[in-house]
KOLVEX-156404 format. One record per residue (C-alpha): residue number from 0; x negated, y, z. Coordinates in nm, 2 decimals. Example, Ala and Ser with C-alpha at 12.3 -4.5 7.8 and 13.67 -1.06 7.14 Angstrom:
// residues 2
gudo nr = 0; xx = -1.23; yy = -0.45; zz = 0.78
gudo nr = 1; xx = -1.37; yy = -0.11; zz = 0.71
//
This chain:
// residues 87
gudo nr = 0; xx = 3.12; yy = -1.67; zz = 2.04
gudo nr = 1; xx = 2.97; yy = -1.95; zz = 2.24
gudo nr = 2; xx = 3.04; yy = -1.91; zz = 2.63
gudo nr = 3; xx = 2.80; yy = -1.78; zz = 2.82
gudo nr = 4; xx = 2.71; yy = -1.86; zz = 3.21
gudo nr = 5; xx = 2.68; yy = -1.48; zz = 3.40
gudo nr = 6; xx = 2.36; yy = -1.47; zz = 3.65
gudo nr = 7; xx = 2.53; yy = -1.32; zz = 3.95
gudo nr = 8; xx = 2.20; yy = -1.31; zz = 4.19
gudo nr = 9; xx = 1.82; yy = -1.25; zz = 4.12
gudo nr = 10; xx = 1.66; yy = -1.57; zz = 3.95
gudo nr = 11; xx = 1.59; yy = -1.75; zz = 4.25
gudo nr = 12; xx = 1.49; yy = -2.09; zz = 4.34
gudo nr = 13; xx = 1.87; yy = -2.12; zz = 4.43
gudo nr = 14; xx = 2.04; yy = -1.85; zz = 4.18
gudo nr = 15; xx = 2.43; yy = -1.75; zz = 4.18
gudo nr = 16; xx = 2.58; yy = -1.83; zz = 3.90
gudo nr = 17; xx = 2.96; yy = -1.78; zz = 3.75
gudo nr = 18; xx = 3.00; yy = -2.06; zz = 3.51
gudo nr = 19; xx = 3.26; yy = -1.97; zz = 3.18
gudo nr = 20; xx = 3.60; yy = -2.08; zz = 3.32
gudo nr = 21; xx = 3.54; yy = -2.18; zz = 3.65
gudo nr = 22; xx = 3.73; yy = -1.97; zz = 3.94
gudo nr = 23; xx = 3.47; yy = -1.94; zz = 4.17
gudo nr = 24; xx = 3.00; yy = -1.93; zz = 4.12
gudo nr = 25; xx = 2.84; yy = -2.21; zz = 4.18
gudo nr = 26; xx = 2.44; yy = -2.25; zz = 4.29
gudo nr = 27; xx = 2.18; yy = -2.33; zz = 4.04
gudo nr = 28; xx = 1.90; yy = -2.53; zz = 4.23
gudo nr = 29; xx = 1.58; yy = -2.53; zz = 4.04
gudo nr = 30; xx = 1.42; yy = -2.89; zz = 3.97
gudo nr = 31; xx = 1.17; yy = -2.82; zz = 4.23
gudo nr = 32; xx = 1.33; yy = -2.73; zz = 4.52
gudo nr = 33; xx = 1.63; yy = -3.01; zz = 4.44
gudo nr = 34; xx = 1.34; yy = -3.28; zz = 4.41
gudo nr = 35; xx = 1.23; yy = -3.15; zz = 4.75
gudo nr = 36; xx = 1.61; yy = -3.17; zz = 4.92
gudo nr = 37; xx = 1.65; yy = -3.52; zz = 4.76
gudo nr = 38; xx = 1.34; yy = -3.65; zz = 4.88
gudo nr = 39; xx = 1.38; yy = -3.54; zz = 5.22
gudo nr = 40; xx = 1.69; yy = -3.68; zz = 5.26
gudo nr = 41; xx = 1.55; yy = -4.00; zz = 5.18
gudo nr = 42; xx = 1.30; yy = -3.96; zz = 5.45
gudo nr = 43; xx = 1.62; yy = -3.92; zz = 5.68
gudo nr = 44; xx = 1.70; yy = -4.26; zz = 5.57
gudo nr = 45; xx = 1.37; yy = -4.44; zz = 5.62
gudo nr = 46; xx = 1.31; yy = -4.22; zz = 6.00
gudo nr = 47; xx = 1.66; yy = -4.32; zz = 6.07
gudo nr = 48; xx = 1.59; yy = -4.74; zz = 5.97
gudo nr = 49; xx = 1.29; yy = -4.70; zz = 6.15
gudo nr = 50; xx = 1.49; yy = -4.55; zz = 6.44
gudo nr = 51; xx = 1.25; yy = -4.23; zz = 6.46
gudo nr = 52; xx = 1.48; yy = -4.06; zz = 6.64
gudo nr = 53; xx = 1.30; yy = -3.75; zz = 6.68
gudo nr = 54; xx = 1.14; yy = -3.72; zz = 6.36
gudo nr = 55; xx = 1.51; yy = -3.78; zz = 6.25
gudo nr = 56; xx = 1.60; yy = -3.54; zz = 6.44
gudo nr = 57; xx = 1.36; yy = -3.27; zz = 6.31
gudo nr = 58; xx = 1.42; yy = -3.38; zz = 5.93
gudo nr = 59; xx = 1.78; yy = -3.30; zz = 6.01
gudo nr = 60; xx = 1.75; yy = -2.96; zz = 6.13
gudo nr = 61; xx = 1.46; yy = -2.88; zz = 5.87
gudo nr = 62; xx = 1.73; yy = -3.00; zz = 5.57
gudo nr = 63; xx = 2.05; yy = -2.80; zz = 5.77
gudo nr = 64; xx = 1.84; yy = -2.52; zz = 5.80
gudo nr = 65; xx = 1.79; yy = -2.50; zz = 5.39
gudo nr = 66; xx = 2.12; yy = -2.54; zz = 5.32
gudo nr = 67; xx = 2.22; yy = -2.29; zz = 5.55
gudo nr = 68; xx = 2.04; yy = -2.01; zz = 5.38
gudo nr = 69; xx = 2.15; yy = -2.15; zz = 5.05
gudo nr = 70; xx = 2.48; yy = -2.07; zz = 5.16
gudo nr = 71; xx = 2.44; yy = -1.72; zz = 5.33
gudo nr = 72; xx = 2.30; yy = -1.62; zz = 4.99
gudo nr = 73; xx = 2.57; yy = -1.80; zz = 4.80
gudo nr = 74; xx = 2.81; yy = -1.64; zz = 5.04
gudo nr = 75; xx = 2.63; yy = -1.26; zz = 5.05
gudo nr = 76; xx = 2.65; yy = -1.26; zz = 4.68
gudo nr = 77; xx = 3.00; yy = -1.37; zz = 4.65
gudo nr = 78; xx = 3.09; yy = -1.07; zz = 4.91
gudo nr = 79; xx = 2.86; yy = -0.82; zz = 4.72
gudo nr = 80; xx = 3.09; yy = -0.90; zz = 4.40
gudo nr = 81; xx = 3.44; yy = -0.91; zz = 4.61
gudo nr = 82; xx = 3.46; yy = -1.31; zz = 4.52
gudo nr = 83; xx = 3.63; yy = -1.48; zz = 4.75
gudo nr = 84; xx = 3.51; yy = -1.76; zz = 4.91
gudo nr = 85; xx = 3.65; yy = -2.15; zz = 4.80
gudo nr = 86; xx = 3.63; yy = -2.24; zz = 5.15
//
């Protein structure tokens, strides 16, 4: 039988998943919304040569902000299914 990955959250752009033989889920990020993270992270580079500090600023709160709630999900889900946390 060839090991299978278990979806452990609806299909979302940033979907749970509990990989065969890892301990704890890890995030699947769909092309799209990684390509979006990536490339504002490179705008945090370019504002922060340019010493834009407020756009800078913004960018980084904007990009903190979508992580966070990819984690509150990742860490919602892992409660929902008693997993603990690898942090």
């Amino acid at each position: 039988m060839t090991p299978q990955a278990e979806l452990l959250s609806p299909p979302t752009n940033y979907a749970v998943v509990q990989l065969p033989g890892r301990k704890y889920p890890g995030v699947v990020f769909q092309g799209d919304s990684l390509h979006i993270l990536k490339t504002r992270a490179e705008r945090l580079g370019r504002l922060l040569g340019a010493m834009a500090l407020e756009e800078l600023a913004d960018e980084i709160e904007y990009l903190s902000e979508q992580l966070s709630e990819v984690q509150r999900h990742y860490e919602r889900v892992c409660a929902e299914r008693h997993i603990a946390l690898p942090y």
